[in-house]
C-alpha positions in Angstrom: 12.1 173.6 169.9 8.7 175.2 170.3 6.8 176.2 167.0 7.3 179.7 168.0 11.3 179.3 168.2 10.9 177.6 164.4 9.2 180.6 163.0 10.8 183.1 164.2 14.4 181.0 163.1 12.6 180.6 159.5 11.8 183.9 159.0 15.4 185.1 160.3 16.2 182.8 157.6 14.1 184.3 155.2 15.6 187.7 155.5 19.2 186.3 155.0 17.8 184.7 152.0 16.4 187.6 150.3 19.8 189.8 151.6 21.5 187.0 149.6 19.8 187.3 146.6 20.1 191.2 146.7 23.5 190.9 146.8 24.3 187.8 144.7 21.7 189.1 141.4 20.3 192.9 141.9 24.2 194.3 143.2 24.0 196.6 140.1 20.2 196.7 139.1 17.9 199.6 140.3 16.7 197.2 143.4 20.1 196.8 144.1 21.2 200.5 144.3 18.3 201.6 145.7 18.4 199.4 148.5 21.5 200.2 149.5 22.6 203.3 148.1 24.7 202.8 145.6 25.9 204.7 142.4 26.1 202.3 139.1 29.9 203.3 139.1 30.4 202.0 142.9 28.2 198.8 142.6 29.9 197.8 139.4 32.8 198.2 141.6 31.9 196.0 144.5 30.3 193.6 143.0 32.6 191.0 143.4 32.3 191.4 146.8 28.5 191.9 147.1 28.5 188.4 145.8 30.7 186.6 147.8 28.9 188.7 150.9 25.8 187.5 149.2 27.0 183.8 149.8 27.9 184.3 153.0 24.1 185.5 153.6 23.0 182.0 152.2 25.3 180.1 154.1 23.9 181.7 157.4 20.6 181.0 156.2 20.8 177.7 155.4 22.3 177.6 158.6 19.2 178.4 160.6 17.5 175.9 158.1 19.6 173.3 159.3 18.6 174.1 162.7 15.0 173.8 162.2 15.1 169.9 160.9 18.1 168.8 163.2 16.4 167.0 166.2 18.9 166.3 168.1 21.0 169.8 168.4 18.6 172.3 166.7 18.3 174.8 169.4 22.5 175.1 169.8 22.7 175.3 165.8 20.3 177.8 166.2 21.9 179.7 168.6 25.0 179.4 167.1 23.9 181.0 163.8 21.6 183.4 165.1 25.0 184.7 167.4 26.7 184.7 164.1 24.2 187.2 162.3 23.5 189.1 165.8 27.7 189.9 165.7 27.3 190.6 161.7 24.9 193.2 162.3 26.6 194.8 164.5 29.8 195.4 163.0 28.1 196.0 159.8 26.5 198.7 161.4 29.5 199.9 163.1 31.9 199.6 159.9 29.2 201.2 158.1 28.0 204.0 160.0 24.2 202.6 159.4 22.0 202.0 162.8 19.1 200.7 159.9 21.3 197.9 159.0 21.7 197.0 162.9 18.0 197.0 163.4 17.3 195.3 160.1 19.6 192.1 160.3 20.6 191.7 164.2 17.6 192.5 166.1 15.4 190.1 164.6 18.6 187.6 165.3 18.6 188.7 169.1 15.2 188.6 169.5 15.5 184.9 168.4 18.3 184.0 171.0 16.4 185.6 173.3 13.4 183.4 173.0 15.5 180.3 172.5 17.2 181.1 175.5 14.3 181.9 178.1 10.7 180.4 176.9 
């Protein structure tokens, strides 16, 4: 992979890092509801799946990670992944009636394939 393919995977992975510790730790603290809109009543509600969503974030993440290192099939881990969060996005978006969250976690993601795919 070029250098430019690593950064762009790492800070993809970044992002999915900080979305998991949003969701994992500051669910129900004024980050937390601010960032995504939430009452204390629903967020105390949902946390239980904010966290498991959260984990899902870091798995992705580490995912990417993995990508990086691995010489020998980096670039179809990567792509692999970074399909992953590109179909994510999307449905979150969809599911959720929010074109931010589309342009927040899958277009950095596609932007990735993209350039994995063609330079």
């Amino acid at each position: 992979m070029q250098p430019i393919h690593s950064i762009l995977i790492l800070f993809v992975a970044l992002l999915h890092y900080y979305f998991m510790i949003l969701e994992m730790f500051y669910w129900t603290k004024p980050k937390g509801l601010k960032t995504f809109g939430l009452t204390k009543e629903k967020a105390n509600d949902s946390k239980v799946l904010a966290a498991n969503q959260g984990l899902y974030n870091g798995f992705l993440a580490t995912g990417l990670v993995w990508s990086v290192v691995d010489v020998n099939y980096g670039k179809e881990l990567a792509l692999f992944f970074l399909f992953c969060i590109s179909i994510a996005g999307l449905y979150g978006a969809y599911s959720t009636n929010k074109i931010k969250l589309f342009y927040i976690q899958s277009v950095p993601a596609m932007i990735a394939i993209v350039l994995l795919l063609f330079i």
